[in-house]
C-alpha positions in Angstrom: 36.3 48.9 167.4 33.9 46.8 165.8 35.1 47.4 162.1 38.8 46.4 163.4 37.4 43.5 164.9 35.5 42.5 161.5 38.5 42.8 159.7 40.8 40.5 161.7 38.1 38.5 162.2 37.4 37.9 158.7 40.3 36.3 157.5 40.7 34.1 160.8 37.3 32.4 159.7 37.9 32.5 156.2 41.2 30.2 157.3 38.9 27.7 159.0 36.2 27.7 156.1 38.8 27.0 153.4 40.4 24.3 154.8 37.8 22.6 154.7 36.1 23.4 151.2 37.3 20.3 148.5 38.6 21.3 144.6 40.6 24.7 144.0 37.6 26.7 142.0 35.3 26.8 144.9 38.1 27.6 147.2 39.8 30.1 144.7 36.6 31.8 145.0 36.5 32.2 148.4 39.7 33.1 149.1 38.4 36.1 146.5 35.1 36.6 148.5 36.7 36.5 151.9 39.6 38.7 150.4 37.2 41.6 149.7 35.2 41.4 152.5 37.9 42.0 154.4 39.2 45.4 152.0 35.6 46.6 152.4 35.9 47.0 156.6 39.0 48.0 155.7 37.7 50.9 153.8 35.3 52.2 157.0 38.7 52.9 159.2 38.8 56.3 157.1 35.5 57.4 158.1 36.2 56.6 161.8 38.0 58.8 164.7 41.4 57.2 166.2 40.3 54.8 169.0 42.1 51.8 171.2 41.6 49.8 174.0 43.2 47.0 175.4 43.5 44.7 172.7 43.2 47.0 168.9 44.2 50.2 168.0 43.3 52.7 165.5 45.3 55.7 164.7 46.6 57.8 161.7 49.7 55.4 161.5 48.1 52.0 161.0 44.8 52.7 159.1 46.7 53.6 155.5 48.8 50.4 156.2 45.6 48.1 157.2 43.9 49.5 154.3 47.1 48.7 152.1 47.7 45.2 153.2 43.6 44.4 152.3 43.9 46.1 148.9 47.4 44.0 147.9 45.3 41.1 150.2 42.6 40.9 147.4 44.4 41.8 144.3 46.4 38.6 145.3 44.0 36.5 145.7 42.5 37.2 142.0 46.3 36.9 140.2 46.7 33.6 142.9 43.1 31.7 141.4 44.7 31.6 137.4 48.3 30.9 139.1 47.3 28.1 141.0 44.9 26.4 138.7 47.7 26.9 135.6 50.1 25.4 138.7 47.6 22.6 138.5 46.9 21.9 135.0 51.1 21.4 134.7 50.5 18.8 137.3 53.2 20.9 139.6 50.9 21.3 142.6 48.6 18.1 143.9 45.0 19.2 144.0 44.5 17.6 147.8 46.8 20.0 149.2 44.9 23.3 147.5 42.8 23.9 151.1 45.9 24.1 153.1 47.0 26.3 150.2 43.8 28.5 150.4 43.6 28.4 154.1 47.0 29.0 154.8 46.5 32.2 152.5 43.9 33.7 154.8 45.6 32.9 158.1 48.3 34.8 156.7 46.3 37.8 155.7 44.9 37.4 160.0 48.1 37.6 161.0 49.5 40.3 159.2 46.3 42.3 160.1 46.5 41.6 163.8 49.7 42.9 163.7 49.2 46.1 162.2 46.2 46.9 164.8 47.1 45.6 168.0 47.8 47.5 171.0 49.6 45.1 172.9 53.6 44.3 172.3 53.1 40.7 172.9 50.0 40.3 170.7 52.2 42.0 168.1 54.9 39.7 168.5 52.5 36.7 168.3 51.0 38.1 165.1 54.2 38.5 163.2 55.5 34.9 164.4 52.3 33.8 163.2 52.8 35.0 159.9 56.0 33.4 159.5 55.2 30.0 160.4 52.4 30.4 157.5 54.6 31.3 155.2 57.0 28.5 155.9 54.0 26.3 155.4 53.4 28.1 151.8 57.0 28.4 151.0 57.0 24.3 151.0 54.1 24.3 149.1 55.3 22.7 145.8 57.6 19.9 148.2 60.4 19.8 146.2 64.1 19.3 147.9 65.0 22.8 146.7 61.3 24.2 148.3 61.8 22.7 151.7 65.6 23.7 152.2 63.9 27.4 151.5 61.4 26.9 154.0 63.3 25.5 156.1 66.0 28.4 156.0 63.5 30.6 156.3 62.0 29.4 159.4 65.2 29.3 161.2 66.5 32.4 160.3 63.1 33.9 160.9 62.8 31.9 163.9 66.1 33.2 165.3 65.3 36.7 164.5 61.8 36.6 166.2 63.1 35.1 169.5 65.8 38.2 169.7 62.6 40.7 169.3 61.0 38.3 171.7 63.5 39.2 174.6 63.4 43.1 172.8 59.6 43.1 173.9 60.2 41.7 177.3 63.1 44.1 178.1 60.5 46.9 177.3 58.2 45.3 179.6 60.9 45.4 182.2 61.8 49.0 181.8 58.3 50.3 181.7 57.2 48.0 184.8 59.0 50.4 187.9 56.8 53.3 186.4 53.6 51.8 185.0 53.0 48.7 187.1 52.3 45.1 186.4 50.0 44.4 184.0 48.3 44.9 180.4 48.9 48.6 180.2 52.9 48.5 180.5 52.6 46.5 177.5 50.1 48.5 175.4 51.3 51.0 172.9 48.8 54.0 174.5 50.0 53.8 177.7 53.5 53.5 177.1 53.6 56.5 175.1 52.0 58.6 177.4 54.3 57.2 180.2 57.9 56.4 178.3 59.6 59.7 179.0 59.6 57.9 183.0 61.2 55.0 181.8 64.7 53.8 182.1 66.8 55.1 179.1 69.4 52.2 179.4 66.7 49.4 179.3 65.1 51.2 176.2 68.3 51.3 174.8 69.1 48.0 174.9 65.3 46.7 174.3 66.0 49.0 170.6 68.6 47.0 169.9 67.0 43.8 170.4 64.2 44.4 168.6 65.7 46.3 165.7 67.8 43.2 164.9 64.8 40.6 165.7 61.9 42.4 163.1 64.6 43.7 160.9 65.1 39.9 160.0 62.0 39.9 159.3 62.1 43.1 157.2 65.1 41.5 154.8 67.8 43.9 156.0 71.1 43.1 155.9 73.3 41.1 156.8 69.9 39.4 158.4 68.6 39.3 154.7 69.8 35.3 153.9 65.6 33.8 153.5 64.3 36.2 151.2 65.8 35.3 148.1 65.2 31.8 148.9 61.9 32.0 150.2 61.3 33.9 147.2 62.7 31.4 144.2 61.0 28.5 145.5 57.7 29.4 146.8 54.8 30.3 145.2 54.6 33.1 142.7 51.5 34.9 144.9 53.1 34.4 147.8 56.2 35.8 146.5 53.9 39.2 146.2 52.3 39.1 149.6 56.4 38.6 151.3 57.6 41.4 149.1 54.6 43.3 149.0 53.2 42.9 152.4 55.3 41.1 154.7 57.9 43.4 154.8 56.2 46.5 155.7 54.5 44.9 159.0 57.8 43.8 160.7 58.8 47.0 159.5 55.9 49.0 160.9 56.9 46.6 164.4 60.4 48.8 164.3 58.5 51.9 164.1 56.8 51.5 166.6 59.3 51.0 169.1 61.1 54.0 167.5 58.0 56.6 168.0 58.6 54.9 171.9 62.6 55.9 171.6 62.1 59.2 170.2 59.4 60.2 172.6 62.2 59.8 175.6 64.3 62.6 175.6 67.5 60.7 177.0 67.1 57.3 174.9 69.8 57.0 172.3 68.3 58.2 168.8 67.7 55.3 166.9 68.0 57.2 163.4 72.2 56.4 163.1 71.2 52.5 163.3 68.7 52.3 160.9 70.1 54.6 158.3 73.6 52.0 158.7 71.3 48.9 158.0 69.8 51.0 155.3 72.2 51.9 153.7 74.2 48.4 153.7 71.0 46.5 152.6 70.9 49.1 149.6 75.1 48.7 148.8 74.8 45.3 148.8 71.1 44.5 147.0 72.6 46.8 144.2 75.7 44.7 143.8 73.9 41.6 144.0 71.3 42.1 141.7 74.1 41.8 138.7 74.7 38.4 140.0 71.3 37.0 140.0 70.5 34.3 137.0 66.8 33.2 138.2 64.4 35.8 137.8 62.3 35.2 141.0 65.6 35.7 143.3 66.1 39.1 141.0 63.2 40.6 142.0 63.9 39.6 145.8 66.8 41.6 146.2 65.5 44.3 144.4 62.6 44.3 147.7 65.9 43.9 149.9 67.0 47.5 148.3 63.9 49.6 148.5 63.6 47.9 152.4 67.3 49.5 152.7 65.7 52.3 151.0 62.6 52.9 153.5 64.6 52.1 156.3 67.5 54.6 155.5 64.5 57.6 154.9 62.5 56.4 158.3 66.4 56.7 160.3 66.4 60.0 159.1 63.5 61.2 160.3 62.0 64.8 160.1 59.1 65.4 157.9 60.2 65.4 154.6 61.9 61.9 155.3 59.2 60.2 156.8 56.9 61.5 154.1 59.2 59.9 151.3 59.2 56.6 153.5 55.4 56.0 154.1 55.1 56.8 150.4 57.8 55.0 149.1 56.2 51.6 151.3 52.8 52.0 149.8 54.8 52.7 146.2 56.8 49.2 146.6 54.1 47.4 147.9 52.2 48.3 144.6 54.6 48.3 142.6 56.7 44.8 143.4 53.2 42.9 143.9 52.5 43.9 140.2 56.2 43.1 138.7 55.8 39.3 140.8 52.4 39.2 139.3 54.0 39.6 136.0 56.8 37.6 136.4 54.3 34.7 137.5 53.0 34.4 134.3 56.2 35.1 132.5 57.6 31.5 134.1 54.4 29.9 133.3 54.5 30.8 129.9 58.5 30.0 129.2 58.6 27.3 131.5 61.5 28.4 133.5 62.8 31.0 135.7 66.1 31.4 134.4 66.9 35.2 132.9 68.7 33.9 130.0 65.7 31.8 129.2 63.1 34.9 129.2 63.3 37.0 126.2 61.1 38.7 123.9 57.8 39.1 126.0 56.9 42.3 124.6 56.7 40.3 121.3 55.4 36.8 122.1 52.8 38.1 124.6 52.6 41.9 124.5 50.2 42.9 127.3 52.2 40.6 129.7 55.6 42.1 128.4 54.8 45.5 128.4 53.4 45.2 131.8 56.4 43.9 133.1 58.4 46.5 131.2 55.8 49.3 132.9 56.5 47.5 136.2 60.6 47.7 136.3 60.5 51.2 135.1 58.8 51.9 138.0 60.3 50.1 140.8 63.6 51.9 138.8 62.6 54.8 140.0 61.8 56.9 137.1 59.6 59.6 136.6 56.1 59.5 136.1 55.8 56.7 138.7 55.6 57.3 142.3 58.4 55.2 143.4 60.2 58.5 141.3 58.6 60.8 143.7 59.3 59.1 147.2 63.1 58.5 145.7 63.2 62.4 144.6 61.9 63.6 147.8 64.4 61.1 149.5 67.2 62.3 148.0 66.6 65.8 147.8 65.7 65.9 151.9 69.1 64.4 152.6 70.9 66.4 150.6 70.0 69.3 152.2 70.5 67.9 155.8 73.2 65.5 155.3 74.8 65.7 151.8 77.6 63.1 152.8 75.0 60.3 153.9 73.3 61.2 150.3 76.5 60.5 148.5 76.1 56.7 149.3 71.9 56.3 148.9 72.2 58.0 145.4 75.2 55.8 144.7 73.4 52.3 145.4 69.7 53.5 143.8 71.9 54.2 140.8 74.0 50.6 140.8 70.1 48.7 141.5 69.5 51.2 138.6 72.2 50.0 135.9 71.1 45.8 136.8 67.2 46.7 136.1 68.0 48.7 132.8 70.5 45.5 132.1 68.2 42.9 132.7 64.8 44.4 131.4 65.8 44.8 128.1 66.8 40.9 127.7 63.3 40.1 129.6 61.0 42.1 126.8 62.6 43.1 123.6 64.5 40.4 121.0 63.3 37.5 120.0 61.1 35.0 122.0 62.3 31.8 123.0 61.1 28.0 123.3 59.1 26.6 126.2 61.7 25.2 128.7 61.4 21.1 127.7 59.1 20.8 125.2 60.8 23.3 122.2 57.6 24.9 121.2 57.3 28.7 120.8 56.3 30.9 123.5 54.2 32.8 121.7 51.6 29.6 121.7 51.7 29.2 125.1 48.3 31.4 126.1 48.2 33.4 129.6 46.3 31.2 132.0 45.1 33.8 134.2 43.5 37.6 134.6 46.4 40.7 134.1 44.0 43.3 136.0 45.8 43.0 139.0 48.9 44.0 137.9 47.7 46.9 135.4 45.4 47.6 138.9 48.6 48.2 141.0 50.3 49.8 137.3 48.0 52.3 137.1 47.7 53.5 141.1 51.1 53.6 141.3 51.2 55.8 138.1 48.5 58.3 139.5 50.0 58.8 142.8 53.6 60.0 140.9 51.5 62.4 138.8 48.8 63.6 142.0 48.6 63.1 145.8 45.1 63.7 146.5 45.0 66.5 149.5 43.9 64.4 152.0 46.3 61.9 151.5 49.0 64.3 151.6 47.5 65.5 155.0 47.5 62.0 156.3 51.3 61.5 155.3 52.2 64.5 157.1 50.6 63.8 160.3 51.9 60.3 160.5 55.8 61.9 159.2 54.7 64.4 162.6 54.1 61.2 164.7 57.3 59.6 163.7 59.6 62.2 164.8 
């Protein structure tokens, strides 16, 4: 367990150096450093055979997301060190509070990691309310009236949803207690799947419930999904990729978890009906919504509040072919989103505002950025050759054949999300650029502050993967779609 242990461990002391390194280059840099280090443990997990004990794990299931969360992790970090010092050159952000910035970033990238490798409920549920009170922290970041109602929102929203999947966990720990005992092993993941088909139906039942409701909060699901567009508009742009990107799939991965526990006792209730309902509401609604949106950040937030609808809807179905599209399509949005906030980062530094109506042209006034962006929303649109197409196709083709009146809906709200990204795309690249918000010069003098590898990075996996799977990757999908029931 060592390489687990250096990768949780990595960003846990990265935290501590950072906030207490002065000036935002040296600490931009480290944040980088610390960042890769932790990608490169991350990338000995695939060499390694499944293990646990008490505390970590390491199995099929969590690797691909570890390894996912440390990629995003870095490329982050990179966009976050032009961001941030453009943030600071527009005297937006106060230099001083750059290490809490910095170190905030890496206890967030600790929690998030601790989460997706721990083999204890509680230490999960510690992890994942760990990550949201750093996140709150960020969300304030820039200290405006408008930032801190966001954070705030978020943290009570969050807060409320985390305490439900708090008395989730301890109901499970109730119900697994008459058959396993008192004790670390009824509330680790190894034992209770090897002892779950003993446990009380009824309890499990009602712990599902609990905890669905509690991380689905978390995952942006409606009608639970109130922060997200918030915490998006007003936070940072970076950390507006990591939420989207990152965030999102670890409470979701939580839910999964408990359902592998579910589905492996033969008289719990099946918990696909509930997940494909939230699905397929969060999908409906993000759809409709999206046509409404004026601010560009808050867009692109419930466009992650669809594809989470999305994921969830393929994961509630279950089977092979479903839980195949859903592990792609995560790692597809993840990419894919992290890029398009990238992009969009840059676009609002450039214009001055996030307002839609104010962000036109891009392709012209500052063509890599525009055309990245325009790469990015075809993607995330779902068509073909991106791999967001092939997890969508797969999706919809799956439930077809098994439940062709459920499919009627899912291809019905893909296609409304469709219509608003097509709408608003063509405003945000093509025409004629605008002014910078407040100062009336033209955009096109306005210079990107700030490297575009990481979103051509994430561009160009995501196109790869919607041309080739690579066989072994194909192999680890479908033993973790096996594992998922």
């Amino acid at each position: 367990m060592s390489a687990i242990a250096v990768i949780v461990a990595t960003p846990l002391i990265g935290a501590a150096v950072l906030a207490l390194v002065p000036g935002h280059r040296l600490g931009a840099r480290l944040n980088i450093g610390f960042s890769a280090v932790t990608l490169l443990a991350s990338l000995v997990l695939f060499g390694l055979e499944p293990s646990s004990n008490a505390l970590f794990v390491v199995d099929a299931f969590n690797i691909y997301l570890i390894a996912l969360t440390a990629f995003v992790g870095l490329t982050t970090s990179v966009f976050s060190a032009g961001y941030i010092a453009h943030e600071i050159a527009a005297r937006k952000l106060d230099e001083r509070n750059l290490r809490f910035y910095h170190a905030m970033y890496q206890a967030f990238m600790f929690t998030m990691l601790l989460a997706l490798s721990a083999n204890n409920l509680g230490v999960m549920w510690v992890a994942v309310e760990g990550a949201t009170l750093t996140t709150v922290l960020m969300v304030s970041l820039y200290r405006t009236a408008a930032s801190i109602e966001a954070a705030w929102k978020y943290f009570i929203l969050c807060g409320v949803g985390i305490a439900l999947a708090l008395f989730g966990t301890i109901l499970m720990y109730m119900a697994a207690q008459p058959v396993m005992g008192p004790g670390m092993a009824a509330m680790t993941w190894t034992e209770l799947m090897g002892h779950v088909a003993k446990i009380s139906p009824a309890i499990l039942n009602l712990a599902f419930v609990f905890l669905l409701i509690g991380y689905g909060t978390k995952v942006g699901l409606a009608p639970l999904h109130a922060w997200l567009p918030d915490a998006h508009a007003e936070g940072p742009t970076p950390i507006s990729a990591v939420l989207s990107g990152l965030l999102l799939n670890v409470a979701l991965y939580a839910v999964l978890r408990f359902k592998m526990l579910l589905a492996a006792n033969g008289e719990a209730i099946a918990p696909g009906p509930l997940m494909i309902a939230m699905g397929l509401a969060s999908l409906l609604l993000a759809g409709l919504m999206l046509y409404r949106r004026r601010d560009v950040k808050r867009f692109f937030a419930y466009s992650s509040i669809e594809h989470m609808g999305i994921i969830t809807f393929a994961f509630g179905m279950g089977g092979p072919l479903a839980n195949f599209a859903g592990l792609l399509h995560m790692a597809m949005h993840s990419l894919t989103k992290s890029a398009i906030f990238y992009a969009v980062g840059h676009a609002v530094q450039v214009t001055g505002t996030q307002r839609i109506d104010r962000i036109t042209g891009l392709t012209v006034s500052h063509p890599a950025l525009g055309w990245g962006l325009l790469a990015g929303v075809v993607a995330i649109a779902g068509l073909p050759p991106f791999g967001v197409f092939m997890s969508e196709f797969l999706l919809v083709t799956s439930t077809f054949a098994r439940e062709p009146l459920l499919a009627l809906p899912l291809v019905l709200g893909i296609l409304v999300a469709f219509g608003a990204l097509v709408l608003r795309v063509q405003q945000l690249c093509f025409g004629a650029p605008g002014t910078v918000e407040g100062s009336g010069a033209p955009v096109a003098s306005v210079p990107v502050k700030g490297t575009l590898v990481p979103l051509y990075a994430h561009l160009a996996l995501v196109l790869v993967a919607g041309v080739w799977l690579p066989g072994p990757l194909v192999a680890w999908f479908q033993t973790v779609a096996a594992l998922l029931g």
